[in-house]
PDB file with SEQRES, HELIX, SHEET and CRYST1 records, atoms N, CA, C and O in Angstrom:
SEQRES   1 A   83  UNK UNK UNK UNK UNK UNK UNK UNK UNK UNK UNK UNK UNK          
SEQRES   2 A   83  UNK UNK UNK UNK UNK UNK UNK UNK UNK UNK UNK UNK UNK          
SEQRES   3 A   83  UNK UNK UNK UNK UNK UNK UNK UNK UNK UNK UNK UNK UNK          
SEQRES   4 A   83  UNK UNK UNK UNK UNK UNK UNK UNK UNK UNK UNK UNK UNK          
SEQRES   5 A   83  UNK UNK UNK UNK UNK UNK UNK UNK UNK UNK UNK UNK UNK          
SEQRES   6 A   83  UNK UNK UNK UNK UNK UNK UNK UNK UNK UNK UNK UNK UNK          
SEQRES   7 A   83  UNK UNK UNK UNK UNK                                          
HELIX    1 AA1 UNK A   10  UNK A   18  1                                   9    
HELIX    2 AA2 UNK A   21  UNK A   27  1                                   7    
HELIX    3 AA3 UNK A   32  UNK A   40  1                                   9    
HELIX    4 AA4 UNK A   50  UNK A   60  1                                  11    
HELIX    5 AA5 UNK A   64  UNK A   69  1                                   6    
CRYST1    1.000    1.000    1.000  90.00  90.00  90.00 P 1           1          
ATOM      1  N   UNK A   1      30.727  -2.878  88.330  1.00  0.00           N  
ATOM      2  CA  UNK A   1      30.286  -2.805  86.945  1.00  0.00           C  
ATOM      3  C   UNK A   1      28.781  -3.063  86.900  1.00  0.00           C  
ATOM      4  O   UNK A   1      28.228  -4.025  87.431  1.00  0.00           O  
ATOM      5  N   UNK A   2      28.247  -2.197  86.280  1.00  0.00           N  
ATOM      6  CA  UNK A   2      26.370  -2.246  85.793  1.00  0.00           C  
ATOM      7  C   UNK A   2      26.283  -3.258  85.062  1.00  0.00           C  
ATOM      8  O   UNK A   2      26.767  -3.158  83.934  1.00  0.00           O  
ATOM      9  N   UNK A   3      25.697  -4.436  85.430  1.00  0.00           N  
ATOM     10  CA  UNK A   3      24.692  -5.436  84.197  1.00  0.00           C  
ATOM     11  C   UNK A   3      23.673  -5.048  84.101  1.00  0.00           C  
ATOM     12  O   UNK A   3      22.674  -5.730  84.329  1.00  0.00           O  
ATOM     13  N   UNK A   4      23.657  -3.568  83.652  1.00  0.00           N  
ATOM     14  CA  UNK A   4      21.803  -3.139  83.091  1.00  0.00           C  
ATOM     15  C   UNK A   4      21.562  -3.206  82.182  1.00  0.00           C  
ATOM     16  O   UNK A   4      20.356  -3.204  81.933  1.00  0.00           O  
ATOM     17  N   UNK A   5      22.512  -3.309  81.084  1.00  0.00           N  
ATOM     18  CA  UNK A   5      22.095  -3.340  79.638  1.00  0.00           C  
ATOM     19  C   UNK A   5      22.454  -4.611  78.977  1.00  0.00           C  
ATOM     20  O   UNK A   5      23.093  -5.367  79.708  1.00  0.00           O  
ATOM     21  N   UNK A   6      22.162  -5.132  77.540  1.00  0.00           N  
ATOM     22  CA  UNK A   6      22.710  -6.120  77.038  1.00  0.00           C  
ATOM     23  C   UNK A   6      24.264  -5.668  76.557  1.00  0.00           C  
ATOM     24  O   UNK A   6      25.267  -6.358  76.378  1.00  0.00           O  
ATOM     25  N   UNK A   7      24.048  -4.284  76.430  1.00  0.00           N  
ATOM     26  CA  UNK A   7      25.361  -4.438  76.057  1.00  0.00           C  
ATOM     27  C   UNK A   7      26.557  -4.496  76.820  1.00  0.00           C  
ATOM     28  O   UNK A   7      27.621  -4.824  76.296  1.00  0.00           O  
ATOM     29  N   UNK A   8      26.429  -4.115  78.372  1.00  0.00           N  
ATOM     30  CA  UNK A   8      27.260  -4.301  79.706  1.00  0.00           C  
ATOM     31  C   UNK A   8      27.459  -5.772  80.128  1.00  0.00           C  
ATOM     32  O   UNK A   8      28.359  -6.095  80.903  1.00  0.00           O  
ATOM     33  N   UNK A   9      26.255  -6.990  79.388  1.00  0.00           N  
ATOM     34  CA  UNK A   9      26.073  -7.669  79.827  1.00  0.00           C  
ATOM     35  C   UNK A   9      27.205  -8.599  78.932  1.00  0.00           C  
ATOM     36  O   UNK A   9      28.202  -9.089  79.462  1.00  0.00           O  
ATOM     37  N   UNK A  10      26.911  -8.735  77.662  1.00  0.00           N  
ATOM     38  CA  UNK A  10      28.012  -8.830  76.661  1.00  0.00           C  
ATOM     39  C   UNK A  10      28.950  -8.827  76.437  1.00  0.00           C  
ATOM     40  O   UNK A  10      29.447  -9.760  75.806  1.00  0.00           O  
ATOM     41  N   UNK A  11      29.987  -7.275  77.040  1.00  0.00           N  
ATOM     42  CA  UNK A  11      30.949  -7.391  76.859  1.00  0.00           C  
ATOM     43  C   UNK A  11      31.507  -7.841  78.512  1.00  0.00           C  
ATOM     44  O   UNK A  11      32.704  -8.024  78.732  1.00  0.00           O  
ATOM     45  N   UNK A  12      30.802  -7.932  79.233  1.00  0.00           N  
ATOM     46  CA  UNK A  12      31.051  -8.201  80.777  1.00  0.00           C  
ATOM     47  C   UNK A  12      31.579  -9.625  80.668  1.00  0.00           C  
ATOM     48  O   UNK A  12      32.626  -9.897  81.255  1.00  0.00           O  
ATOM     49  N   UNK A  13      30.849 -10.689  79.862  1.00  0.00           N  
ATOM     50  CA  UNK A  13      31.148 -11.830  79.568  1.00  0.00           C  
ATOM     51  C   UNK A  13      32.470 -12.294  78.632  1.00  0.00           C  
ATOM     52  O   UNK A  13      33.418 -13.065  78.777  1.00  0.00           O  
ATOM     53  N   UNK A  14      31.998 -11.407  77.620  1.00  0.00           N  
ATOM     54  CA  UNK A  14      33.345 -11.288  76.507  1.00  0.00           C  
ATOM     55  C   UNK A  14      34.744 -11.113  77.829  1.00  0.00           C  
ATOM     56  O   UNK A  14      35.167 -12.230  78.125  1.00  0.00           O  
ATOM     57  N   UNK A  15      35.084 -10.567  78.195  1.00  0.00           N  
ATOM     58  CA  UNK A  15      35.969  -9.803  79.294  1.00  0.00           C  
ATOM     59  C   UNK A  15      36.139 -10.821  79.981  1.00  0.00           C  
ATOM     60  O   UNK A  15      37.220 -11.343  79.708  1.00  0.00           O  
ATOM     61  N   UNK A  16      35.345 -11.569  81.062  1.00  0.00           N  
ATOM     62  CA  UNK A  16      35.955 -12.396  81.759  1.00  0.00           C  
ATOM     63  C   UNK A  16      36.072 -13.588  81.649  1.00  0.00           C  
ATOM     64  O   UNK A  16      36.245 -14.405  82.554  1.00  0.00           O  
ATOM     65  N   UNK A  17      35.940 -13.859  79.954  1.00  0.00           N  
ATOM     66  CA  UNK A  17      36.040 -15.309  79.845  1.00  0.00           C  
ATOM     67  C   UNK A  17      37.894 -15.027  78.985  1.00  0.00           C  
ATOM     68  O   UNK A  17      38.811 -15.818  78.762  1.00  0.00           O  
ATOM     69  N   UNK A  18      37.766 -13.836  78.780  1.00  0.00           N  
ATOM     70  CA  UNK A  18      39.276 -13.419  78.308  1.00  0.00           C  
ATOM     71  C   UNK A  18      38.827 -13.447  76.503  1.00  0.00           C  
ATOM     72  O   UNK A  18      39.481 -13.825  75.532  1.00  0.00           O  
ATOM     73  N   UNK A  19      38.071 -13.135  76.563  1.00  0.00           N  
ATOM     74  CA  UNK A  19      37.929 -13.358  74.596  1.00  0.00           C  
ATOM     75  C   UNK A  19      38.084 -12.179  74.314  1.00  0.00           C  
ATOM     76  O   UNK A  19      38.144 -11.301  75.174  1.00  0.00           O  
ATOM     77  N   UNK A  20      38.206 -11.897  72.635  1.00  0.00           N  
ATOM     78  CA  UNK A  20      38.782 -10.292  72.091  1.00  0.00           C  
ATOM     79  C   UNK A  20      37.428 -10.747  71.501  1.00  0.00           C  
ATOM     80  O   UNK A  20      36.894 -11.729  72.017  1.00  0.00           O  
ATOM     81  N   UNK A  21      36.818 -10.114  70.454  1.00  0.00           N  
ATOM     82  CA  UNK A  21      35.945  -9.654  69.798  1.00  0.00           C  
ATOM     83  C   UNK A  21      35.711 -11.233  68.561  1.00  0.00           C  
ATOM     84  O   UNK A  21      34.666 -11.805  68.252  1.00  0.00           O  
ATOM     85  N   UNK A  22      37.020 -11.494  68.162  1.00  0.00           N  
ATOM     86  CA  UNK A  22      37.595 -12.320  67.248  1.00  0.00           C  
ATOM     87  C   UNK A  22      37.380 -13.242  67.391  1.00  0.00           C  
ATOM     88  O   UNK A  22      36.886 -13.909  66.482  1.00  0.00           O  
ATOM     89  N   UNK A  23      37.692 -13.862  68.854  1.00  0.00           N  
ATOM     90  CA  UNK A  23      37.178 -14.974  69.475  1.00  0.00           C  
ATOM     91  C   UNK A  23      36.031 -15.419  69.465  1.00  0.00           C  
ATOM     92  O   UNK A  23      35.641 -16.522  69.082  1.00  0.00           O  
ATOM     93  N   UNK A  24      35.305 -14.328  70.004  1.00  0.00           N  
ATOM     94  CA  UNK A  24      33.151 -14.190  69.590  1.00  0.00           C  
ATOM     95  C   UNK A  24      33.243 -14.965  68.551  1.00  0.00           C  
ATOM     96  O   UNK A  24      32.977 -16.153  68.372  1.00  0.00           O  
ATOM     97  N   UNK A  25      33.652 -14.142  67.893  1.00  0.00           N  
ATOM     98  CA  UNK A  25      32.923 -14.803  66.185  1.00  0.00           C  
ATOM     99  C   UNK A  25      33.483 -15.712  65.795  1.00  0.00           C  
ATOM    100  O   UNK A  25      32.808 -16.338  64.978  1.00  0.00           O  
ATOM    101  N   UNK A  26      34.898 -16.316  66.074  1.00  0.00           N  
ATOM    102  CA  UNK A  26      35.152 -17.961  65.525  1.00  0.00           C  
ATOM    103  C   UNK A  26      34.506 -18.994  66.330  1.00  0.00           C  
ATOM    104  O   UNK A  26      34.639 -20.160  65.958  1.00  0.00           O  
ATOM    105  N   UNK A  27      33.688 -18.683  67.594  1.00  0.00           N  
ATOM    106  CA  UNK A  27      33.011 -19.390  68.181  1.00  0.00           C  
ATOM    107  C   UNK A  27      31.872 -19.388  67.903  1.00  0.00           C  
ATOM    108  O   UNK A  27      31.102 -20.189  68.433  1.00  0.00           O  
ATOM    109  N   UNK A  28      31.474 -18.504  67.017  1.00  0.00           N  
ATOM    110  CA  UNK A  28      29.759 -19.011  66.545  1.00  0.00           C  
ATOM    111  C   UNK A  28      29.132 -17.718  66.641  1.00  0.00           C  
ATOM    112  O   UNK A  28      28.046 -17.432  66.138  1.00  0.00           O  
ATOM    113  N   UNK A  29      29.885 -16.939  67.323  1.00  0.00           N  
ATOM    114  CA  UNK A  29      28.807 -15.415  67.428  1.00  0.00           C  
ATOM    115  C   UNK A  29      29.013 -14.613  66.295  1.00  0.00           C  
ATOM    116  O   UNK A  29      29.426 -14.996  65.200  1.00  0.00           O  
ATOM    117  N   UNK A  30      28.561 -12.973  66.776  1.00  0.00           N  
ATOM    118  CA  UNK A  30      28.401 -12.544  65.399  1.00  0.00           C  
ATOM    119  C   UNK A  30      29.477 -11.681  65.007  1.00  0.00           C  
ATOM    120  O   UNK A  30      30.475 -11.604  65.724  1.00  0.00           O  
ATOM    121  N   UNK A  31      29.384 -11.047  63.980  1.00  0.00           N  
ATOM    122  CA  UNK A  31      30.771 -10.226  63.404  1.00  0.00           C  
ATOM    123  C   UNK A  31      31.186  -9.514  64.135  1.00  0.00           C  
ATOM    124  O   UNK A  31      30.367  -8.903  64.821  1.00  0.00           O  
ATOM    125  N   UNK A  32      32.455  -9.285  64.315  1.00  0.00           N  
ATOM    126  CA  UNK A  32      33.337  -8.187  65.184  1.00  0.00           C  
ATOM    127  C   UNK A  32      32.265  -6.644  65.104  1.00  0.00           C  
ATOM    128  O   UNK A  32      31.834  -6.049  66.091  1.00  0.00           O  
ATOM    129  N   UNK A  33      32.052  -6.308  63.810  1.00  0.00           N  
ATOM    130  CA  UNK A  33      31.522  -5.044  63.843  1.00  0.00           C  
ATOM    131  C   UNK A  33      30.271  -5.143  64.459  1.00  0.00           C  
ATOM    132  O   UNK A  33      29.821  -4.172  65.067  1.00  0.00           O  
ATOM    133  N   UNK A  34      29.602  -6.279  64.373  1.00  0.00           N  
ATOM    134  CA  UNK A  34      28.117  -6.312  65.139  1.00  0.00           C  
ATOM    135  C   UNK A  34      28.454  -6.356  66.475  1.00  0.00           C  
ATOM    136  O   UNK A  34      27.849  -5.559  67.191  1.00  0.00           O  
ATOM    137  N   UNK A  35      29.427  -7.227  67.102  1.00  0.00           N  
ATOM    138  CA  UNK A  35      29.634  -7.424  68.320  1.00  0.00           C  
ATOM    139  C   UNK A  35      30.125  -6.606  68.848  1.00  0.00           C  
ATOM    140  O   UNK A  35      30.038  -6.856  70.050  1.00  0.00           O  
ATOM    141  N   UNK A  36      30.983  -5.075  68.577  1.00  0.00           N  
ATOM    142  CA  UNK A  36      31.135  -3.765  68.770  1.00  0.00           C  
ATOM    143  C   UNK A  36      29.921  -3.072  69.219  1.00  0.00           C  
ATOM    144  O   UNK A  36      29.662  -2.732  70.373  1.00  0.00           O  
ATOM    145  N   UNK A  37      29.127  -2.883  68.041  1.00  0.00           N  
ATOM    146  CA  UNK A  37      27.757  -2.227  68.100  1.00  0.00           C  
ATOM    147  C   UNK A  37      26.838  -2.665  69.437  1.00  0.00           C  
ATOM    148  O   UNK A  37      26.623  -1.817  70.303  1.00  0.00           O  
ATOM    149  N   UNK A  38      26.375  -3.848  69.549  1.00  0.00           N  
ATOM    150  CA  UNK A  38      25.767  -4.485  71.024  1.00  0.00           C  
ATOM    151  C   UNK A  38      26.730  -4.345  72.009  1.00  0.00           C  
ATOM    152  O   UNK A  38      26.233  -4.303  73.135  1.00  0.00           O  
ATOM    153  N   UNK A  39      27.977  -4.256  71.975  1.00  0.00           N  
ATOM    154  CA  UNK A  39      28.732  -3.974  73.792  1.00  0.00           C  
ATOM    155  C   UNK A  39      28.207  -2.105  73.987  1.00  0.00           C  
ATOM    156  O   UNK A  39      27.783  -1.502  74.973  1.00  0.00           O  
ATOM    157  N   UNK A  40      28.418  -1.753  72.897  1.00  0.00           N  
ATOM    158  CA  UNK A  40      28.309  -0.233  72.856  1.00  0.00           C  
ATOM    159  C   UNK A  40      26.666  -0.023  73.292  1.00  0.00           C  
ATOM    160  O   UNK A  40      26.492   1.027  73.910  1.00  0.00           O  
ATOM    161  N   UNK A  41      25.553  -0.760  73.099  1.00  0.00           N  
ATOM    162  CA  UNK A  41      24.528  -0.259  72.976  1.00  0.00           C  
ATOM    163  C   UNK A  41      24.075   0.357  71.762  1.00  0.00           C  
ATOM    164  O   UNK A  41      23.150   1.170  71.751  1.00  0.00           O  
ATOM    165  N   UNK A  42      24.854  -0.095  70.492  1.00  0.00           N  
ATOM    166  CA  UNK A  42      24.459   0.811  69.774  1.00  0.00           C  
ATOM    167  C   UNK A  42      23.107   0.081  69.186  1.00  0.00           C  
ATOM    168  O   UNK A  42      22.242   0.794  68.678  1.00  0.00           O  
ATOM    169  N   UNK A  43      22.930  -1.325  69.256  1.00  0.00           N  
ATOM    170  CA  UNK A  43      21.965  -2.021  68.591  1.00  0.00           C  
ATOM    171  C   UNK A  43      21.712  -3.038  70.028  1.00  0.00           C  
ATOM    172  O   UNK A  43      22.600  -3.321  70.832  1.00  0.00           O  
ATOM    173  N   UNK A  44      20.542  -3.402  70.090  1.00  0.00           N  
ATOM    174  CA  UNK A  44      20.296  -4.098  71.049  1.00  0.00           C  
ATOM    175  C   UNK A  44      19.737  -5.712  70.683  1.00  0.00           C  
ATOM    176  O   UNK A  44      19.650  -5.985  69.485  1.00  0.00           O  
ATOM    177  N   UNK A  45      19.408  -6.637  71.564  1.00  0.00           N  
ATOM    178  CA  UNK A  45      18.963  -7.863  70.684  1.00  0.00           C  
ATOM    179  C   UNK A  45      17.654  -7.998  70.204  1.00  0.00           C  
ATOM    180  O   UNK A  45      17.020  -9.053  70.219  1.00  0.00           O  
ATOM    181  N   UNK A  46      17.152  -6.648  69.670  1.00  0.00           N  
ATOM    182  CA  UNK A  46      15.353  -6.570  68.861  1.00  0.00           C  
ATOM    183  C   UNK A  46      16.604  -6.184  67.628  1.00  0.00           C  
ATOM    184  O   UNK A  46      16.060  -5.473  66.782  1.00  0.00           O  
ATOM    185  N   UNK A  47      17.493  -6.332  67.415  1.00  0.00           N  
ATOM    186  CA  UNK A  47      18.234  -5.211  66.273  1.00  0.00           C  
ATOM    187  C   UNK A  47      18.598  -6.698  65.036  1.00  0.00           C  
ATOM    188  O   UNK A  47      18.588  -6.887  63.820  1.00  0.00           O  
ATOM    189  N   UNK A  48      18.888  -7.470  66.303  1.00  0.00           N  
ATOM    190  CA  UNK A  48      19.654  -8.874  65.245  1.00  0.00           C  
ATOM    191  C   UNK A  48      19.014  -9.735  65.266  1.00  0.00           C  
ATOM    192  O   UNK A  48      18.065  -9.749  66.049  1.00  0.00           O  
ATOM    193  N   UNK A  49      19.248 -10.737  64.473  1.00  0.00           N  
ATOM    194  CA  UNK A  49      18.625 -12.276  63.949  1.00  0.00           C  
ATOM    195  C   UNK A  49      18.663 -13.057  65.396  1.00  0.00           C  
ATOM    196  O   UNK A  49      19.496 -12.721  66.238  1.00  0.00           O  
ATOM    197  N   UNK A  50      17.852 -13.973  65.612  1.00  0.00           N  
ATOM    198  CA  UNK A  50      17.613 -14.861  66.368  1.00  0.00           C  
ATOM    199  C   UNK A  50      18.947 -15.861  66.499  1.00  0.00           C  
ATOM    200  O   UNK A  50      19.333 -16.393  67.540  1.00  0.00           O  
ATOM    201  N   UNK A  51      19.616 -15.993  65.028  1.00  0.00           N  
ATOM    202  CA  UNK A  51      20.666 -17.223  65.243  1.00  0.00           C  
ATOM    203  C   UNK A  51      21.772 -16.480  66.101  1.00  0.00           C  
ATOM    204  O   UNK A  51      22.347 -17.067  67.017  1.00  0.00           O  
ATOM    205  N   UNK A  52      22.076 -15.009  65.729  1.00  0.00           N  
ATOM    206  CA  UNK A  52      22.656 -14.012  65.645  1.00  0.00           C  
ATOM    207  C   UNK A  52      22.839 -14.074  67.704  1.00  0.00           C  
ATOM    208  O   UNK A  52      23.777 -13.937  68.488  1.00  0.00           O  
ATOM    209  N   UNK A  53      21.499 -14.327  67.813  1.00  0.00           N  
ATOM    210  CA  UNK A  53      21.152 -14.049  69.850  1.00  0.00           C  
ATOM    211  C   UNK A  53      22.094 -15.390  70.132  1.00  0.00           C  
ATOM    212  O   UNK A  53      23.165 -15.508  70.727  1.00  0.00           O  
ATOM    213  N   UNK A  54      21.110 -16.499  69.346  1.00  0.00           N  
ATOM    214  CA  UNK A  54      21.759 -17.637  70.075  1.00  0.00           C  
ATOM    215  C   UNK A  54      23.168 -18.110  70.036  1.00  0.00           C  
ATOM    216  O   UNK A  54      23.694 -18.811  70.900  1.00  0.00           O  
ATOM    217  N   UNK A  55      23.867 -17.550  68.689  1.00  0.00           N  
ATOM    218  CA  UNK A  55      25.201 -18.022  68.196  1.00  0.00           C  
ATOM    219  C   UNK A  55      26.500 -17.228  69.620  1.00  0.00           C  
ATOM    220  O   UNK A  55      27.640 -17.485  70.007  1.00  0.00           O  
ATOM    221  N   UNK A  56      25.667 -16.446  69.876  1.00  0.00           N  
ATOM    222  CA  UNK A  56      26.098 -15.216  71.092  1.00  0.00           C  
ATOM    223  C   UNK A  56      25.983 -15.810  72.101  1.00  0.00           C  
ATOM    224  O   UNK A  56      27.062 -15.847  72.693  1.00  0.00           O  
ATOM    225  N   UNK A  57      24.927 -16.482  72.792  1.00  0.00           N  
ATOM    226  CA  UNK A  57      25.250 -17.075  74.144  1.00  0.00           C  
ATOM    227  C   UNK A  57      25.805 -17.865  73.877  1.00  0.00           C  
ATOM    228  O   UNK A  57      26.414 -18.099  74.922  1.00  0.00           O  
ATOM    229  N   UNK A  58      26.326 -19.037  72.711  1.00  0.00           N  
ATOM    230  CA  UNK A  58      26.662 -19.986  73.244  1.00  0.00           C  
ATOM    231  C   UNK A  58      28.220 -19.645  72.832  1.00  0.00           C  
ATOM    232  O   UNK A  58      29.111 -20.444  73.120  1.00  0.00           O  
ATOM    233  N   UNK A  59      28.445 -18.642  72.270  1.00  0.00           N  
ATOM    234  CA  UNK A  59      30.096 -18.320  72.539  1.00  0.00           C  
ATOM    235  C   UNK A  59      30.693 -17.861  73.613  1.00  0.00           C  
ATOM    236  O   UNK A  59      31.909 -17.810  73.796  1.00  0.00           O  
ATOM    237  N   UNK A  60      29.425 -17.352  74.700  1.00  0.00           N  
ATOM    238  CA  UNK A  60      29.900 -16.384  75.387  1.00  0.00           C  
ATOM    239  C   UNK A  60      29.766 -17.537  76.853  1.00  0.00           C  
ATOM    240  O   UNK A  60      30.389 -17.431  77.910  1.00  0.00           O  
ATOM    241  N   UNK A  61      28.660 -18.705  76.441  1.00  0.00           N  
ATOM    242  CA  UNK A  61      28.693 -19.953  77.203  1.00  0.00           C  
ATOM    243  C   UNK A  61      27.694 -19.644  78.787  1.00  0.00           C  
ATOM    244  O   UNK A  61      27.602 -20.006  79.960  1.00  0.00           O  
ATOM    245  N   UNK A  62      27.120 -18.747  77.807  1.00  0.00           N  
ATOM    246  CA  UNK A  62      26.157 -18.274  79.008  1.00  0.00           C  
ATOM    247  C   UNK A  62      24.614 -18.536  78.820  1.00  0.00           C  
ATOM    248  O   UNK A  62      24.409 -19.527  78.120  1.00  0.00           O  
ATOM    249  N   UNK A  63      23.491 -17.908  79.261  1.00  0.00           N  
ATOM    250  CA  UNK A  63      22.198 -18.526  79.627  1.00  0.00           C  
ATOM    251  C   UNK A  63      21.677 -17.224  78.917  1.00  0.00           C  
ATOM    252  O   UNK A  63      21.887 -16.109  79.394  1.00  0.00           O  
ATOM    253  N   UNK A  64      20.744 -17.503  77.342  1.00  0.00           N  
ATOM    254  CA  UNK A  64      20.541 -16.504  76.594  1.00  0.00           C  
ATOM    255  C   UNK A  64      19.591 -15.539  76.763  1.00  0.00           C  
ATOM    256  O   UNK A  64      19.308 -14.535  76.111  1.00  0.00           O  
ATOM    257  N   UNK A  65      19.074 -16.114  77.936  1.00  0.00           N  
ATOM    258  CA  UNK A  65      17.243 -14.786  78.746  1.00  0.00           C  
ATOM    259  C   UNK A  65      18.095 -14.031  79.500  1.00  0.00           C  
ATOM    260  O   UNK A  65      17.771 -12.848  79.604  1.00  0.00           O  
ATOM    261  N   UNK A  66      19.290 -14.446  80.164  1.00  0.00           N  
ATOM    262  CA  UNK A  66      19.593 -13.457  80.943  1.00  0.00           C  
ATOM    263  C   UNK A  66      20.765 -12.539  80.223  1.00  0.00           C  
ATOM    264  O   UNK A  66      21.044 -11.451  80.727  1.00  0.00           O  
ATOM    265  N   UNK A  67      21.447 -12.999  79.035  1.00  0.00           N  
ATOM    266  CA  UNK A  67      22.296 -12.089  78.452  1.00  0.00           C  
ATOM    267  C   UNK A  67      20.864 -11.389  77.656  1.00  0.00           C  
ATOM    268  O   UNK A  67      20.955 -10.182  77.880  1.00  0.00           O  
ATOM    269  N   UNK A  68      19.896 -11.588  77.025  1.00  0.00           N  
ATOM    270  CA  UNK A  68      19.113 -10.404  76.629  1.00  0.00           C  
ATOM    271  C   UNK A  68      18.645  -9.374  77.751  1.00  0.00           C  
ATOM    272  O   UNK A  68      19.184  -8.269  77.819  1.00  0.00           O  
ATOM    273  N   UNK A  69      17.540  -9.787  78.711  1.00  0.00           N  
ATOM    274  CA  UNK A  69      17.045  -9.000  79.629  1.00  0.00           C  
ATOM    275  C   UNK A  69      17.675  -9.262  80.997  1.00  0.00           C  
ATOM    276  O   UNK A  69      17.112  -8.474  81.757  1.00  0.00           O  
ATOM    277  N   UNK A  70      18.749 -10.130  81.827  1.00  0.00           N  
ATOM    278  CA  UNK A  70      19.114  -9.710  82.489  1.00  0.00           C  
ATOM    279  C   UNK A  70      18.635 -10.817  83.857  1.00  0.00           C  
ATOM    280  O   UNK A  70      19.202 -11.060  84.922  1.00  0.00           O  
ATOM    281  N   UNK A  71      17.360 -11.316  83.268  1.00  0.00           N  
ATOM    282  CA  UNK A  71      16.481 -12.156  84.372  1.00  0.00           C  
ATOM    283  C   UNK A  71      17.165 -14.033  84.276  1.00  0.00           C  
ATOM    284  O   UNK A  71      17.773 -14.654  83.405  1.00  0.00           O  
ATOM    285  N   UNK A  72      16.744 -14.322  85.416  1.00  0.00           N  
ATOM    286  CA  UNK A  72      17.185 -15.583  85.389  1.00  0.00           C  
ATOM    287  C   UNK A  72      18.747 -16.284  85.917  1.00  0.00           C  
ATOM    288  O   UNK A  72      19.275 -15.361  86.537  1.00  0.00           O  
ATOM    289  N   UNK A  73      19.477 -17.206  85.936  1.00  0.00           N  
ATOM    290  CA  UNK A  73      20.803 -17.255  85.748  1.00  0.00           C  
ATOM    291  C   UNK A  73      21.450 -17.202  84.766  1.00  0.00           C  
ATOM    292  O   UNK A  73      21.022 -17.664  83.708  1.00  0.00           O  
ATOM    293  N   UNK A  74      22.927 -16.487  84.901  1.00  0.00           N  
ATOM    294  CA  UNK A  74      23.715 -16.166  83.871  1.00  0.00           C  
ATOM    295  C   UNK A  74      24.212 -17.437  82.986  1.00  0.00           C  
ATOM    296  O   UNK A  74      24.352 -17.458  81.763  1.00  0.00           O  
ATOM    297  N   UNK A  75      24.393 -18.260  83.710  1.00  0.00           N  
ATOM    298  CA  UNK A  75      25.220 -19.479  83.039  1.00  0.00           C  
ATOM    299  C   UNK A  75      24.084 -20.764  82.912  1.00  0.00           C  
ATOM    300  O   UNK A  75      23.240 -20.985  83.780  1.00  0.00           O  
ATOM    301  N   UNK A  76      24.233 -21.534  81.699  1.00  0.00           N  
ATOM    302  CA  UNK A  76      23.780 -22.422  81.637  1.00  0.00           C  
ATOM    303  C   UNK A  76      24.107 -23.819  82.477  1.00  0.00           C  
ATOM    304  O   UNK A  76      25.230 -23.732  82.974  1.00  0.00           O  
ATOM    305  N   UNK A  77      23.546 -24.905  82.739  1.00  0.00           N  
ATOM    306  CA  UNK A  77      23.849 -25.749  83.403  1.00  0.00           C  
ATOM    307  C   UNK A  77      25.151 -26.178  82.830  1.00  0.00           C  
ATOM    308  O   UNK A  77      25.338 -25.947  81.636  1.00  0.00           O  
ATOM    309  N   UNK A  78      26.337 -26.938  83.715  1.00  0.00           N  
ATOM    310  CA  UNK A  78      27.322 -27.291  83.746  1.00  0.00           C  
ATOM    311  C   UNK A  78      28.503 -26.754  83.327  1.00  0.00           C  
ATOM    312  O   UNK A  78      29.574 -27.199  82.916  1.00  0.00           O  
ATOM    313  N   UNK A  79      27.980 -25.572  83.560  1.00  0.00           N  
ATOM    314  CA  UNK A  79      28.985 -24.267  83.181  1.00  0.00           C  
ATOM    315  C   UNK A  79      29.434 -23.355  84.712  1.00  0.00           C  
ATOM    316  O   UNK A  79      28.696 -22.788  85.519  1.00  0.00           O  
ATOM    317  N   UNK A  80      31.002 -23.508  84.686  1.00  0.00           N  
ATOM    318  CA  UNK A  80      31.193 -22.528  85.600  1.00  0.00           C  
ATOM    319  C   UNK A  80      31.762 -21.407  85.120  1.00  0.00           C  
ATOM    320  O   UNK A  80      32.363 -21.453  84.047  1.00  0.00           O  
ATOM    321  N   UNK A  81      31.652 -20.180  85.874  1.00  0.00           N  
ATOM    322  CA  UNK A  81      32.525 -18.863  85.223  1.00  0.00           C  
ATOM    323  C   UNK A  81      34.002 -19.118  85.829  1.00  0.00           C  
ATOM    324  O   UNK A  81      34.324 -19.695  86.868  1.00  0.00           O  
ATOM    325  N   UNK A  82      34.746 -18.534  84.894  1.00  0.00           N  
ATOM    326  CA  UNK A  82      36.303 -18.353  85.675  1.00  0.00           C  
ATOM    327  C   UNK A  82      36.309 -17.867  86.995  1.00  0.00           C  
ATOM    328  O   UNK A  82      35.329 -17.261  87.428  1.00  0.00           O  
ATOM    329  N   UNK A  83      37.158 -18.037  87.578  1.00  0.00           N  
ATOM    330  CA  UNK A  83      37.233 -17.751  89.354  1.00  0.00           C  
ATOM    331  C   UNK A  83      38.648 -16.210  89.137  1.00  0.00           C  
ATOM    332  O   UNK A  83      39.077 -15.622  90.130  1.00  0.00           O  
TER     333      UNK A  83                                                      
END                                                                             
């Protein structure tokens, strides 16, 4: 699987943490229909609000420079990914 885009990157996370779309957003991220639009590429993170970026990593429990551009580590400290 490509992590070239935010939106590969997004739903790559969504996916292996096992969340539906629904999940995103009772955890703090953004609306199902927004969170559609960014897995798709249809809007990227110049498209949404800042709370909108951050409410997103921290549902997705990941490290928010590298779910935008890709650089850096994925996960924030004291975070492991599922095995």
């Amino acid at each position: 699987m490509s992590l070239e885009t935010f939106g590969a990157r997004t739903r790559y996370l969504r996916r292996i943490w096992g969340f539906t779309q629904a999940d995103v957003r009772k955890a703090g991220g953004p609306s199902r229909n927004t969170l559609s639009r960014l897995e798709k590429d249809e809007d990227g993170p110049n498209d949404v609000s800042d709370a909108t970026l951050q409410g997103l990593a921290i549902a997705l429990k990941c490290n928010r420079r590298w779910l935008e551009t890709g650089q850096g580590k994925g996960w924030v400290e004291g975070v492991l990914p599922p095995e």
